[in-house]
C-alpha positions as CSV (number, residue, x, y, z in Angstrom):
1,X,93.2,-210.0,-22.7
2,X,90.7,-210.0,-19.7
3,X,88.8,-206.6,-19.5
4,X,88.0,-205.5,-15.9
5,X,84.8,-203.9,-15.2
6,X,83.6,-202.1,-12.1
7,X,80.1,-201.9,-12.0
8,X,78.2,-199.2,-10.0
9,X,75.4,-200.4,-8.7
10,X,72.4,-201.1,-6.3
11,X,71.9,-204.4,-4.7
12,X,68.3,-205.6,-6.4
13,X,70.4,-205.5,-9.9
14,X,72.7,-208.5,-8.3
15,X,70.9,-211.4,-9.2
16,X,70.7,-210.7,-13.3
17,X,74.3,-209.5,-13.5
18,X,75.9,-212.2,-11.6
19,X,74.2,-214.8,-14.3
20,X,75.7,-212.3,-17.0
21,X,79.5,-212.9,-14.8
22,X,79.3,-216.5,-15.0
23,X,78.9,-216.6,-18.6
24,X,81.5,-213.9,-19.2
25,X,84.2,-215.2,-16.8
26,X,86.9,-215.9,-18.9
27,X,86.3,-212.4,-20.9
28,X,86.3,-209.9,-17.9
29,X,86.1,-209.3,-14.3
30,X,83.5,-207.5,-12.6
31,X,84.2,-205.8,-10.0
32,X,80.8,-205.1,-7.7
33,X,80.3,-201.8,-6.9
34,X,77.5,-201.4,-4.7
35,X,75.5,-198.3,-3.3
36,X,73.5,-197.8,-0.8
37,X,73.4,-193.4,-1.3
38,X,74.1,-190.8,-3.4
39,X,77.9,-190.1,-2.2
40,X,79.0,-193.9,-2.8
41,X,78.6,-193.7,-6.6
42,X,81.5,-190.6,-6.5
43,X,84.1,-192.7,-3.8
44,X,83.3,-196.0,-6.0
45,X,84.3,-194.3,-8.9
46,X,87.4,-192.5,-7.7
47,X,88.9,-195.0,-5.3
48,X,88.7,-197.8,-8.3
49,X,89.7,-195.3,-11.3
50,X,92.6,-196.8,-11.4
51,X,91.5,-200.4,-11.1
52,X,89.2,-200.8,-13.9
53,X,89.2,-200.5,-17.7
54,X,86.0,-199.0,-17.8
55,X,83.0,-198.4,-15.8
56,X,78.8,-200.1,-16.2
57,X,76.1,-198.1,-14.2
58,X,72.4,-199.9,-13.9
59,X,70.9,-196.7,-14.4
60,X,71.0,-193.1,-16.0
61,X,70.8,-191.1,-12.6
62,X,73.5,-192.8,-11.4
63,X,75.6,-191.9,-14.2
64,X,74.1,-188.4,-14.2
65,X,74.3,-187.6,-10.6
66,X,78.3,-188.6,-11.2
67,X,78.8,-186.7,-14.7
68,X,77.3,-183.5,-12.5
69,X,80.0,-183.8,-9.4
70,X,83.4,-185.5,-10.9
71,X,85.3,-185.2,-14.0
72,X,84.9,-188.3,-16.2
73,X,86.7,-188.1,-19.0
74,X,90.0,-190.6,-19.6
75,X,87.6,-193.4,-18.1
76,X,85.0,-195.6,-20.6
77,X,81.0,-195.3,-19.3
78,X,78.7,-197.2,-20.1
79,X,74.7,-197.2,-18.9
80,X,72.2,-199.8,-18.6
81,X,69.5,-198.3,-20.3
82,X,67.2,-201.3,-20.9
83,X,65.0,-201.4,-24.2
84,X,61.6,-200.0,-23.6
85,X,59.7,-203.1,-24.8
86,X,60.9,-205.0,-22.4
87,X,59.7,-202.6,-20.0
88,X,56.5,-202.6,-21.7
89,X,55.9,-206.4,-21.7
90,X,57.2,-206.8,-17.8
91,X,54.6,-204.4,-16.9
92,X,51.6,-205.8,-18.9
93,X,52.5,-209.5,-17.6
94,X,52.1,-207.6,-14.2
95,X,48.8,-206.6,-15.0
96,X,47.8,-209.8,-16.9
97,X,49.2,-212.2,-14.1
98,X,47.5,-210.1,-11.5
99,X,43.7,-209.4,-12.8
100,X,42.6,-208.6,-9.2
101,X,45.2,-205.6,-9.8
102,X,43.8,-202.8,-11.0
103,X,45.8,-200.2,-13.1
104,X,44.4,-196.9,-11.4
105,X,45.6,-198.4,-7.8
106,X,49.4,-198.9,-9.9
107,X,52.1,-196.4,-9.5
108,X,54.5,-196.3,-11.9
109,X,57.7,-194.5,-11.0
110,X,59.8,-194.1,-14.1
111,X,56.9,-193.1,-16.4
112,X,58.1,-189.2,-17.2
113,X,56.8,-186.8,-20.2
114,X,59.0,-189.0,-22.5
115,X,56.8,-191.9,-22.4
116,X,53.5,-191.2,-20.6
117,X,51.7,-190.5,-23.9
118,X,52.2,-193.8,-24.7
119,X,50.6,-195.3,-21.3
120,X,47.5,-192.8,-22.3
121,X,47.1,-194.9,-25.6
122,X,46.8,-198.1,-23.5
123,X,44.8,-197.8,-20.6
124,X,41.1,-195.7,-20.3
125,X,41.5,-192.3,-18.6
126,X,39.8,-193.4,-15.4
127,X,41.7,-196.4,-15.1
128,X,45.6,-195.0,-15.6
129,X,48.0,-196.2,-13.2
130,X,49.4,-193.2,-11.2
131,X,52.1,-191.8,-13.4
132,X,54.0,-188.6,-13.1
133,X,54.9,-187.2,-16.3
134,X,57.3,-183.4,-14.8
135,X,59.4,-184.6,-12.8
136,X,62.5,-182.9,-11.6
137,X,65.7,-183.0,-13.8
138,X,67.9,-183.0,-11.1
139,X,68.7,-186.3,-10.3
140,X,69.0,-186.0,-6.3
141,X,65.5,-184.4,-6.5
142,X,64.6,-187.0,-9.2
143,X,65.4,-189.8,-6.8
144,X,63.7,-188.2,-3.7
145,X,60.3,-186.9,-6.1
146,X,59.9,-191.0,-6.6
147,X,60.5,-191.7,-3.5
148,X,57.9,-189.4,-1.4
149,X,55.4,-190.8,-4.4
150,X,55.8,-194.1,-3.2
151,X,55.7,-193.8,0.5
152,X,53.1,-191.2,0.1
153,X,50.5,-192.8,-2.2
154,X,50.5,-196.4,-0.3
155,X,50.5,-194.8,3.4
156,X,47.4,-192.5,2.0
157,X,46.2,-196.2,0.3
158,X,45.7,-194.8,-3.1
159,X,48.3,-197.7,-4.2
160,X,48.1,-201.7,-4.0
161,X,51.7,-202.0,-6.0
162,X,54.6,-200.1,-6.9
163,X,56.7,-200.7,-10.1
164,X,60.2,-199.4,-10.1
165,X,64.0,-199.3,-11.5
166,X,65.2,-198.1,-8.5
167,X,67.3,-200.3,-6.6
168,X,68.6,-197.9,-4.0
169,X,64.9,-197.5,-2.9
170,X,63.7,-200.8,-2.6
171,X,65.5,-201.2,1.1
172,X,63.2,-198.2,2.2
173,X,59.9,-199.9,0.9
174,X,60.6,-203.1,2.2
175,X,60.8,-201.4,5.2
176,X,57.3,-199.3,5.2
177,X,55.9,-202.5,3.7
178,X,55.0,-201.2,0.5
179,X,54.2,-204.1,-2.2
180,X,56.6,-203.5,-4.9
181,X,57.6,-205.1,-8.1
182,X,61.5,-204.4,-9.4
183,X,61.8,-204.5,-12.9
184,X,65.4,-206.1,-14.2
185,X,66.9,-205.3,-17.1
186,X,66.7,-209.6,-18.9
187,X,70.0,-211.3,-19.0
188,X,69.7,-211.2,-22.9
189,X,69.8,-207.4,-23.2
190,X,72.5,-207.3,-20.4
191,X,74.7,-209.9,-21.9
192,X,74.5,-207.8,-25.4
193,X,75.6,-204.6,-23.4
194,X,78.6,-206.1,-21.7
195,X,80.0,-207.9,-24.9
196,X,79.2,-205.0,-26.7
197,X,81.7,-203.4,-23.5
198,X,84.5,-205.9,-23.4
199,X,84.8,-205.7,-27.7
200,X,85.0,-201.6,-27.1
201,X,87.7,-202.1,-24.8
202,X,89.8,-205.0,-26.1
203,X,89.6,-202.3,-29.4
204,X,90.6,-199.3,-27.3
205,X,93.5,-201.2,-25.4
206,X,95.0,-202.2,-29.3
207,X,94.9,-199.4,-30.8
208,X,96.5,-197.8,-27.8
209,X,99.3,-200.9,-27.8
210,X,101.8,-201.5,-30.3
211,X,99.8,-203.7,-32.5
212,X,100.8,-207.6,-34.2
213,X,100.5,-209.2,-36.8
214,X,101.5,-212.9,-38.0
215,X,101.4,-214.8,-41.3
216,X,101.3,-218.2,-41.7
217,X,100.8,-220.1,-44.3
218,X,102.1,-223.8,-46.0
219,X,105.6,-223.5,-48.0
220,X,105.0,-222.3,-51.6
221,X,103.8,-225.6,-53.7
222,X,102.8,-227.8,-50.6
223,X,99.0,-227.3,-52.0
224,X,99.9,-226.9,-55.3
225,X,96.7,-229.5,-56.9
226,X,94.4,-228.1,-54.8
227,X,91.4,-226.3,-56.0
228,X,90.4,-223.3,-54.0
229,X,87.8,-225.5,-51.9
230,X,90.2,-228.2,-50.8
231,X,92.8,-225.2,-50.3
232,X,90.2,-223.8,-47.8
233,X,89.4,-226.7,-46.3
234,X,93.4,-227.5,-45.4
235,X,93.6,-224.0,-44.4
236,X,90.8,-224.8,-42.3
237,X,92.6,-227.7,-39.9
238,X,95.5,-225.4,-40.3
239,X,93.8,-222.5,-38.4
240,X,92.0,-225.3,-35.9
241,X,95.3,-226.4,-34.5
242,X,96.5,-223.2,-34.2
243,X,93.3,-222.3,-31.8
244,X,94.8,-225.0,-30.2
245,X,97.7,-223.4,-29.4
246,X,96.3,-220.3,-28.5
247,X,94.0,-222.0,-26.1
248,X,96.9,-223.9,-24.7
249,X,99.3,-220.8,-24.6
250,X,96.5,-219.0,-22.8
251,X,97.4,-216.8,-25.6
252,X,94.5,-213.4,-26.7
253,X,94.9,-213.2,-30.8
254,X,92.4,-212.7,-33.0
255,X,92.4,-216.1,-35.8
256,X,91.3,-215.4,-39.5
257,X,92.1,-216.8,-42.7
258,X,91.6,-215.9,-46.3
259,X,92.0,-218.0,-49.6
260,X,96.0,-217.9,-49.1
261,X,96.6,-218.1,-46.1
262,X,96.2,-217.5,-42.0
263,X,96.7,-214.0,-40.0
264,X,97.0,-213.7,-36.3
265,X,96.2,-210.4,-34.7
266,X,97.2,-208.9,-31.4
267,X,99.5,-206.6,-29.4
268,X,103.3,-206.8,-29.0
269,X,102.7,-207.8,-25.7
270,X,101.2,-210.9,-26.3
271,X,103.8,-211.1,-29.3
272,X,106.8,-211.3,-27.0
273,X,104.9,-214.2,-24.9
274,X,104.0,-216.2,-28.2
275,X,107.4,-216.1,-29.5
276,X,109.2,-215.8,-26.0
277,X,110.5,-212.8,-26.3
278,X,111.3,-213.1,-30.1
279,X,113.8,-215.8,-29.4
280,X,111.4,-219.2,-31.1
281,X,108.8,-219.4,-33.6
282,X,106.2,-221.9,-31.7
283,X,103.6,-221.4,-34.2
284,X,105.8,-223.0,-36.9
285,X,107.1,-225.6,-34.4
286,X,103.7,-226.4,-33.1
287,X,102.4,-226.8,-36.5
288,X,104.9,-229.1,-37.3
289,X,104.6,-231.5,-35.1
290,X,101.0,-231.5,-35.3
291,X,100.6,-231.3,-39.6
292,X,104.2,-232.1,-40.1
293,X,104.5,-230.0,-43.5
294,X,106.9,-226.5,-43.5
295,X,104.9,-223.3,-43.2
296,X,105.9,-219.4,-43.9
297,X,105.8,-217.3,-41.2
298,X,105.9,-213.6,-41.2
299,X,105.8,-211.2,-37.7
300,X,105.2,-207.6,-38.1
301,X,104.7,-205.3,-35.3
302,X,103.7,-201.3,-35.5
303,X,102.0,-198.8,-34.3
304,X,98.6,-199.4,-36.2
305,X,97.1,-202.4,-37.8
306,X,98.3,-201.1,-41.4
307,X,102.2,-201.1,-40.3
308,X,102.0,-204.0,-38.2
309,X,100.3,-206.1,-41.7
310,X,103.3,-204.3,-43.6
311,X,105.9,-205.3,-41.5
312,X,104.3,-209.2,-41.2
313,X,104.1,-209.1,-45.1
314,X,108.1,-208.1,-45.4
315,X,108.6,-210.7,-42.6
316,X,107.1,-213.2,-44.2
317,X,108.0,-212.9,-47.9
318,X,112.0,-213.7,-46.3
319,X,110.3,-216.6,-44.8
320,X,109.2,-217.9,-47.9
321,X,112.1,-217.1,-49.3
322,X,114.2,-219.7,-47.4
323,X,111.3,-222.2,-48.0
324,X,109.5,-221.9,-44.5
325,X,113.6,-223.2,-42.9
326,X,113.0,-219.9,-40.8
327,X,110.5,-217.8,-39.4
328,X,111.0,-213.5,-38.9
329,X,110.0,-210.2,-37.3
330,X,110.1,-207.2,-38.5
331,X,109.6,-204.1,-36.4
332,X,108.5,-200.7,-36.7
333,X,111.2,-199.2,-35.0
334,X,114.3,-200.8,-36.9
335,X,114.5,-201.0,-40.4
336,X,115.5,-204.2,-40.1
337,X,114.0,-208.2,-40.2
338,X,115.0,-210.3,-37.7
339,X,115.3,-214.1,-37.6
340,X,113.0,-216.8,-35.0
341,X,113.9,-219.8,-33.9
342,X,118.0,-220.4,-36.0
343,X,120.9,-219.0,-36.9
344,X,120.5,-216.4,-39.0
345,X,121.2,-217.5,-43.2
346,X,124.1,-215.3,-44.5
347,X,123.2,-212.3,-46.5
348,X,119.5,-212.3,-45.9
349,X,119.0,-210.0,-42.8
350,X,120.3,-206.8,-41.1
351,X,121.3,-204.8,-44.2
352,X,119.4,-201.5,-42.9
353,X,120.6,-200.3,-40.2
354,X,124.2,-198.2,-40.7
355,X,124.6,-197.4,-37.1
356,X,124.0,-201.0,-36.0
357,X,126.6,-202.6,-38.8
358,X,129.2,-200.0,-38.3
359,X,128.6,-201.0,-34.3
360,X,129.2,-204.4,-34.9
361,X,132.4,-203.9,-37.3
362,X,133.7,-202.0,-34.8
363,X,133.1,-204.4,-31.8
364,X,133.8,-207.2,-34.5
365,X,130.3,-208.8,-33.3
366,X,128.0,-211.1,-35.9
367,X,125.7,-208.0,-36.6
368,X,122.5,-210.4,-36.1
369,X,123.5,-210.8,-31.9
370,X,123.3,-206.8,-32.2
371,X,120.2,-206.2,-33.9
372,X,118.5,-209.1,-31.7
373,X,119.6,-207.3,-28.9
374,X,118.2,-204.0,-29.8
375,X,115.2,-204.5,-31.0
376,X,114.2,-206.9,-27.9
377,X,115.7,-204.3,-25.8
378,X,113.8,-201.6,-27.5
379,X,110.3,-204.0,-26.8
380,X,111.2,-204.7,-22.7
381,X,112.3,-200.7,-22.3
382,X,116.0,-201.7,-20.7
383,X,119.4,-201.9,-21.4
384,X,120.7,-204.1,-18.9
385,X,121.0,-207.5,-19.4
386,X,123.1,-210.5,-17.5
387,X,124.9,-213.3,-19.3
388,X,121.7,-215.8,-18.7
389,X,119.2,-213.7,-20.3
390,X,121.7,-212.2,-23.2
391,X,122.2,-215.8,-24.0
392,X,118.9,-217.2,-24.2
393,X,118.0,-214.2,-26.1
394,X,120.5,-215.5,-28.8
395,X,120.1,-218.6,-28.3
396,X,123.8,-219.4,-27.7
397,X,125.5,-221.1,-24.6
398,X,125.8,-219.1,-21.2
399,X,129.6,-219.0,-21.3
400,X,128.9,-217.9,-25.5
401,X,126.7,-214.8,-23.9
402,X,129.2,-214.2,-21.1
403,X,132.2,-213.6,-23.6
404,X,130.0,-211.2,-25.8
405,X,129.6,-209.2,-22.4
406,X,132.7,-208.8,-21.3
407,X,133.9,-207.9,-24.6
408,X,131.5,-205.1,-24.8
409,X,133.0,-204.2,-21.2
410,X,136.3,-204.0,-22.7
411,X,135.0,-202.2,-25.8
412,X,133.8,-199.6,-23.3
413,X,130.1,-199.7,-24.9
414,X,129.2,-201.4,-21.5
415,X,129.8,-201.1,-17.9
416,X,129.1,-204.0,-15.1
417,X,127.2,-204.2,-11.6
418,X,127.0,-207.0,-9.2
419,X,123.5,-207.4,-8.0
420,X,121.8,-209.2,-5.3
421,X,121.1,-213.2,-6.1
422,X,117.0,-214.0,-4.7
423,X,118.6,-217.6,-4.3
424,X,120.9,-216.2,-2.2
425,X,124.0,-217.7,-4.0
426,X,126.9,-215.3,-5.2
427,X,125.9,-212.0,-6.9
428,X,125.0,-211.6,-10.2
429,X,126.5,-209.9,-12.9
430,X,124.3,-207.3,-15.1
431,X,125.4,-205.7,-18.2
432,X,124.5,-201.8,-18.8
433,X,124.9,-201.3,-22.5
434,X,126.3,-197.8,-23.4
435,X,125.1,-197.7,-26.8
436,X,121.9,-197.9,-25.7
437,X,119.5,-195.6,-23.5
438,X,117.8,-196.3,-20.5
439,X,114.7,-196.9,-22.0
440,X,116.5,-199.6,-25.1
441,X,116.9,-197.3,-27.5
442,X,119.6,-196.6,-29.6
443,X,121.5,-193.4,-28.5
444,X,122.9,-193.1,-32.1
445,X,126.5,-191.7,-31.0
């Protein structure tokens, strides 16, 4: 799960934040927003609402000057801030770098009434760098104050160097020749903030999804004369190859193991992907061929992490129960545990649901077809579905998933529509089931 970023921005922050983008690559995009006046910081942020997760500005007037003209709530902000005593130390390595420098011919720009008892403590009253401690609040007439400072003091020669966090002003003194030093925030502190950003909103995008859950762990007995150190040592290599498959798979889930066994954290999204949608279990298979002993596995889906661990634990307590033969799901929305990667064994699924068994009786279907079909209609939001994809779903043959279709035709529970074929071939049969809404939900009449 790749978190996008636009950052707001002036160009003199560049340099710091593009080291901070290489390092981050595979854990967000940035998207460089840059300004060169006031108005750009509004247009950036509308015409890319939409485009980001969440929004970094290198400085507090930005984010002011936008907070006081547009609306931001719905979208993520976050500030650059910087840590005073990195402020602190940049400035005195100015001073001890440059003796010939002296601090009354200094102008420091973002000194205000917060922070200019401090400079008093440090350097002599006769010797203070030009500071300016009430300074508008407005942050248009903040930004022009420091600027007319600047330009003022070194045209009148009161100044031999500037110090400023202003980026949008350093195009203006370069061109009046001012000598100016541009304090950036270190790649440290910036590198903090951003994972600190991308954790935020990986959290915020879970708890908005439906959330997923997986547990995994070797057959009851496999480990049996293990002490708990060996155990977490095998559970170890067990949870190393599956980073391998995640890495592989390209796959976001969060890894972590306990003294038992191995849980795998996500949303349903990335779920449907693992497993492809619900119809294989290529954790277990994976594991096999790479450990070659028989694991449990549990899925659980649901609308917060508490119901998605629920539904993993009832998931995988059947898988143990057929001694890690077969892998299952079990989702929020169905009372009901479905089966990965096999025929369903008799009598062990698909007890729960009324409507769904009396269905089945009725259209004298193996109840398990049904309940796969609804609950991975329910996850992709449709209830159309053509002979290819049925099948694969069910893993049965093509002429298998064809007959089910047709029978449902004849049932009247579904109705069929020739579409368009991209390869250009003969149309294409899709299956509109009746007994489900629009959206893959059961209409329960």
């Amino acid at each position: 799960m790749k978190v996008s970023i636009g950052l707001i921005t002036s160009q003199p922050h560049i340099p710091n934040l593009q080291i901070v983008e290489s390092r981050l690559n595979k854990l967000c995009n940035i998207k460089y927003l840059i300004i060169n006046k006031n108005e750009d910081i509004i247009s950036h942020f509308i015409e890319n609402f939409n485009e980001v997760d969440a929004f970094v500005f290198s400085g507090t007037l930005l984010h002011k000057y936008l907070t006081q003209n547009v609306d931001t709530a719905g979208k993520p902000c976050y500030v650059i801030y910087d840590y005073l005593a990195n402020v602190y130390k940049e400035i005195f390595s100015i001073f001890m770098h440059n003796p010939h420098i002296e601090p009354n011919r200094v102008y420091i720009d973002f000194v205000n009434k917060d922070y200019i008892h401090e400079f008093e403590d440090i350097f002599q009253p006769d010797n203070m760098p030009y500071v300016f401690a009430h300074a508008p609040e407005d942050p248009l007439e903040y930004v022009e104050f420091v600027r007319n400072n600047h330009l003022r003091l070194w045209r009148e020669k009161k100044i031999d160097l500037s110090i400023t966090r202003f980026g949008m002003l350093t195009e203006e003194l370069d061109k009046e020749g001012v000598n100016y030093h541009f304090i950036h925030p270190p790649v440290e502190y910036l590198m903090n903030l951003f994972m600190s950003v991308i954790n935020e909103i990986k959290l915020m995008k879970l708890e908005s999804n439906m959330m997923a859950t997986v547990y995994i762990a070797p057959v009851a007995g496999t480990y049996k004369y293990l002490d708990n150190l060996e155990m977490d040592i095998k559970l170890l290599s067990i949870q190393r190859e599956l980073l391998n498959l995640i890495k592989e798979g390209t796959y976001d889930f969060i890894i972590q193991s306990n003294s038992k066994r191995i849980e795998m954290h996500s949303t349903i999204e990335e779920l449907m992907r693992l497993t492809d949608q619900f119809n294989t279990c290529e954790i277990r298979n994976f594991l096999k061929r790479n450990i070659d002993i028989d694991f449990s596995v549990g899925y659980g889906s649901g609308k917060n992490p508490t119901i998605s661990k629920v539904n993993a634990q009832k998931a995988f307590a059947k898988s143990e129960e057929s001694g890690g033969q077969y892998s299952y799901y079990k989702a929020e929305d169905i009372d009901s545990v479905i089966c990965l990667g096999g025929e369903n064994p008799q009598g062990q699924v698909f007890k729960s649901n009324p409507f769904v068994d009396s269905l089945a009786t009725k259209l004298d279907l193996n109840p398990t077809y049904l309940y796969k079909t609804i609950i991975h209609a329910t996850k992709i939001q449709s209830n159309k579905y053509t002979s290819q994809n049925l099948s694969s779903l069910l893993g049965i043959s093509t002429r298998s998933g064809n007959r089910i279709l047709n029978k449902l035709v004849e049932k009247g529970v579904a109705t069929v529509n020739h579409i368009k074929n991209e390869s250009k071939g003969r149309p294409i049969k899709e299956y509109r089931l009746l007994f489900l809404e629009n959206d893959g939900s059961i209409k329960f009449s």
